[in-house]
C-alpha positions in Angstrom: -22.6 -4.8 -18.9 -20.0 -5.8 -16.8 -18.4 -3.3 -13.9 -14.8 -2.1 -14.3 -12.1 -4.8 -14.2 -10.1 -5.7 -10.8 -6.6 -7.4 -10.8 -5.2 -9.5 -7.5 -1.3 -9.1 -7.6 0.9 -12.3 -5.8 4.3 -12.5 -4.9 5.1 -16.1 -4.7 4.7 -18.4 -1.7 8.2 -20.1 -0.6 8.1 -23.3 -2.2 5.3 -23.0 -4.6 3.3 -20.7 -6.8 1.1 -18.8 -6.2 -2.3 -18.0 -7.5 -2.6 -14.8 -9.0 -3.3 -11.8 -6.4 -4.2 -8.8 -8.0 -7.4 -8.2 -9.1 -7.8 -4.7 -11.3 -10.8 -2.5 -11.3 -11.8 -0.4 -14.5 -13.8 -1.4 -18.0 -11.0 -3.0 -19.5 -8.9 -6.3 -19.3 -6.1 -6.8 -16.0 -5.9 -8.4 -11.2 -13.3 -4.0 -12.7 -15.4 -2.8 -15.2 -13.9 -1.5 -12.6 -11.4 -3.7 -12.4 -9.6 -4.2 -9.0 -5.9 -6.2 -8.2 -5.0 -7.3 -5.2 -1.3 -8.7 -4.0 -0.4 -11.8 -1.9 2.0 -14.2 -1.2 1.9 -17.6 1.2 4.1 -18.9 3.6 5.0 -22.3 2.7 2.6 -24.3 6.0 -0.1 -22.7 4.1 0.3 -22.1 1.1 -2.9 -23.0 -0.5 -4.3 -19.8 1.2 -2.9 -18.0 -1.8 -6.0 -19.1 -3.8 -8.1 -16.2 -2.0 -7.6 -14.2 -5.1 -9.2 -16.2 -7.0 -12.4 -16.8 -4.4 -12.2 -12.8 -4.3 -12.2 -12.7 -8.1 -15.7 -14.2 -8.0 -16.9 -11.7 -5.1 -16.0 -8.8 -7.5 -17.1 -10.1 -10.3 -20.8 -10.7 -8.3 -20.2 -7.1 -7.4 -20.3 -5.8 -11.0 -16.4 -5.7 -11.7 -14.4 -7.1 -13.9 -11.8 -9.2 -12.1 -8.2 -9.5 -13.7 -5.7 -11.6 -11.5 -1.9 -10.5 -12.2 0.1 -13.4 -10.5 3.8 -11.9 -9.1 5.2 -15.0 -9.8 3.9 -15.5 -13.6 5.6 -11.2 -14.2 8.7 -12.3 -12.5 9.9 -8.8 -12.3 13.9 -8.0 -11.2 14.6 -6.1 -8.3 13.9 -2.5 -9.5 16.6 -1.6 -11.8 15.6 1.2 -13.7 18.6 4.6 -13.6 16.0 7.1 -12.3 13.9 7.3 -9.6 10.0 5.8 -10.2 8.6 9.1 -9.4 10.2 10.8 -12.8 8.1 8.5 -15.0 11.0 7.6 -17.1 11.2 3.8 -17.8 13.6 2.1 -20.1 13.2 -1.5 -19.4 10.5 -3.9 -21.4 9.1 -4.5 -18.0 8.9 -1.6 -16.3 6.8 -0.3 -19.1 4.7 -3.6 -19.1 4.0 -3.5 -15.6 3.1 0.5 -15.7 1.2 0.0 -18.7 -1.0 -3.0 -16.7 -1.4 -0.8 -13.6 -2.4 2.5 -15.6 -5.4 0.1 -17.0 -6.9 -0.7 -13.6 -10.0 1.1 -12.0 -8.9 -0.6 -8.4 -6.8 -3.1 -6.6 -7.4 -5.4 -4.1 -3.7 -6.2 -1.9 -3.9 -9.7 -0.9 -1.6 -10.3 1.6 0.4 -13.0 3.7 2.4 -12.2 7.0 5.6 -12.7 6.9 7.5 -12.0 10.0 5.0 -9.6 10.9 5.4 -8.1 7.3 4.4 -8.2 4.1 6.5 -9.8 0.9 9.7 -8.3 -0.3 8.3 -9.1 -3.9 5.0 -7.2 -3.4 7.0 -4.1 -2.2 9.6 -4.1 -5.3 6.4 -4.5 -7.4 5.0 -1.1 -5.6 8.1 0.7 -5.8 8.3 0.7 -9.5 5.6 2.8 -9.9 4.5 5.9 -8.6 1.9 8.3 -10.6 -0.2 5.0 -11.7 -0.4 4.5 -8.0 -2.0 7.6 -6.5 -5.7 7.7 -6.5 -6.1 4.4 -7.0 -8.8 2.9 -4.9 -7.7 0.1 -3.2 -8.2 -2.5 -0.2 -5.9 -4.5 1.6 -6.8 -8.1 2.0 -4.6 -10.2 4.5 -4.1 -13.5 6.1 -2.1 -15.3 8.9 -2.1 -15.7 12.7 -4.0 -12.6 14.3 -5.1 -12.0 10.4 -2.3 -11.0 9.1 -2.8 -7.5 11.3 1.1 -6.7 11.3 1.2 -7.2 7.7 -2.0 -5.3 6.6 -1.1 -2.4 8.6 2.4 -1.6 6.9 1.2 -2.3 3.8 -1.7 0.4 4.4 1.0 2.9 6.0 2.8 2.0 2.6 0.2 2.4 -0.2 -1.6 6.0 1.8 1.7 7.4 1.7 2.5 6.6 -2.2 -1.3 8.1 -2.6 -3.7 5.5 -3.1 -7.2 5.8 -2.2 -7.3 3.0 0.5 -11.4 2.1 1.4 -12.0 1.4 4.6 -9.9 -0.8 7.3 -8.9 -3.8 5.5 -10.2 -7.3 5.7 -7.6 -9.8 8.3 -8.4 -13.0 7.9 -7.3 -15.3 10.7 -5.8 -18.9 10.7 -7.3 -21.4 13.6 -5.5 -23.9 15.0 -7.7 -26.3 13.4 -7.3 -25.3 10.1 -4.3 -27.2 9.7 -3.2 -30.6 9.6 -0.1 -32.8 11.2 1.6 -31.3 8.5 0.5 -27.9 8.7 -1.3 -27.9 5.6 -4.5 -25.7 5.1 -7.1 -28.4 5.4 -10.0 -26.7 3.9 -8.9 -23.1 1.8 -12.3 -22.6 0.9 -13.8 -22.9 5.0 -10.8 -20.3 5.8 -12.3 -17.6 3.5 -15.9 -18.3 4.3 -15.3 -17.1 7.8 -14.1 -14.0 6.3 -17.1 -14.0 3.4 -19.3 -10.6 5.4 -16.2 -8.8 5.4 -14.6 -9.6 2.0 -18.1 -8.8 0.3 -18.1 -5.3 2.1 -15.1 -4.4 1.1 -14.8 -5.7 -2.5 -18.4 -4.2 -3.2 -16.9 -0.7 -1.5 -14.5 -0.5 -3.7 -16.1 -1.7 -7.4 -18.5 1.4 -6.0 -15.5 4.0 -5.8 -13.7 2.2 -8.7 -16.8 3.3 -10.5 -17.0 6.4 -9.3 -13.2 7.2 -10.0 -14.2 6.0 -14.1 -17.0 8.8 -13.6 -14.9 11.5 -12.7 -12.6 10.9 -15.2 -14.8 10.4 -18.3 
């Protein structure tokens, strides 16, 4: 029987799509039986890094998850323009309720993450701020990638989801470009080399959290 279902959430990379970046953790569909998501976008030089979710897919689904990817760029959802405030729970707007209703049905997340500018995306944060109760408790992991692994990025992004309430497990995973990853054009030259390096790490922390996705599903049964 499969482990709970894990979605990978992505905001889009300038210039191109991205693949999808959340992976959901929990015994239904959406990105565990648990399922986990996880949220990323890619600069443009290297944007082909944004198919991580999809390697990490595969990691959580060998970990006993069920992996659902939720691509940021696929939802397409506005700045936040609902009247209240996310915290009162009251939601108007088809897809505010479509994007609460996919997050309630998640066991865990996995945040895949570019740096941008020593941050993480603008669309990944309005996709956080909708929500607020589907958020806390949540296990989650933050997954990011750039020079010096993404460190700036991961770190606000983890001072961002512990204050909302999620159940962050462990340190993150900061997977580092190399100058010879590239080409003249500054290209990823081999997406699936980049993530091996990272392969100890990523299956450490995708198999910590399908274990406390699990154990969430367990408490609340």
């Amino acid at each position: 029987m499969p482990g709970p279902p894990a979605c990978c959430l992505t905001p889009a990379p300038h210039g191109r799509a991205p693949e999808p970046a959340i992976h959901r953790a929990r015994g239904a569909p959406c990105p565990h039986v648990p399922r986990s998501a996880s949220s990323s976008a890619a600069p443009a030089p290297s944007a082909s890094a944004a198919r991580s979710p999809t390697r990490l897919a595969a990691r959580i689904e060998a970990a006993g998850g069920e992996p659902v990817l939720l691509d940021l760029a696929e939802i397409q959802l506005p700045l936040l323009d609902e009247a209240l405030p996310p915290a009162s729970g009251v939601r108007t707007q088809p897809h505010s309720i479509a994007w609460a209703e996919r997050i309630t049905a998640l066991d865990a997340v996995v945040f895949v993450t570019p740096d941008y500018n020593a941050g993480y995306p603008a669309a990944l944060k309005n996709a956080i701020d909708y929500l607020k109760a589907e958020w806390v408790g949540l296990p989650a992991v933050v997954v990011s990638y750039g020079w010096a692994g993404g460190a700036a990025a991961n770190a606000q992004l983890s001072a961002v989801l512990r204050y909302i309430g999620l159940d962050l497990q462990g340190d993150g995973v900061r997977m580092a470009f190399e100058q010879g990853d590239f080409d003249e054009s500054m290209r990823l030259v081999d997406a699936a080399a980049f993530v091996a390096r990272s392969e100890d790490d990523l299956r450490t922390a995708v198999a910590d959290l399908v274990a406390a996705g699990e154990a969430a599903e367990r408490a609340a049964a």
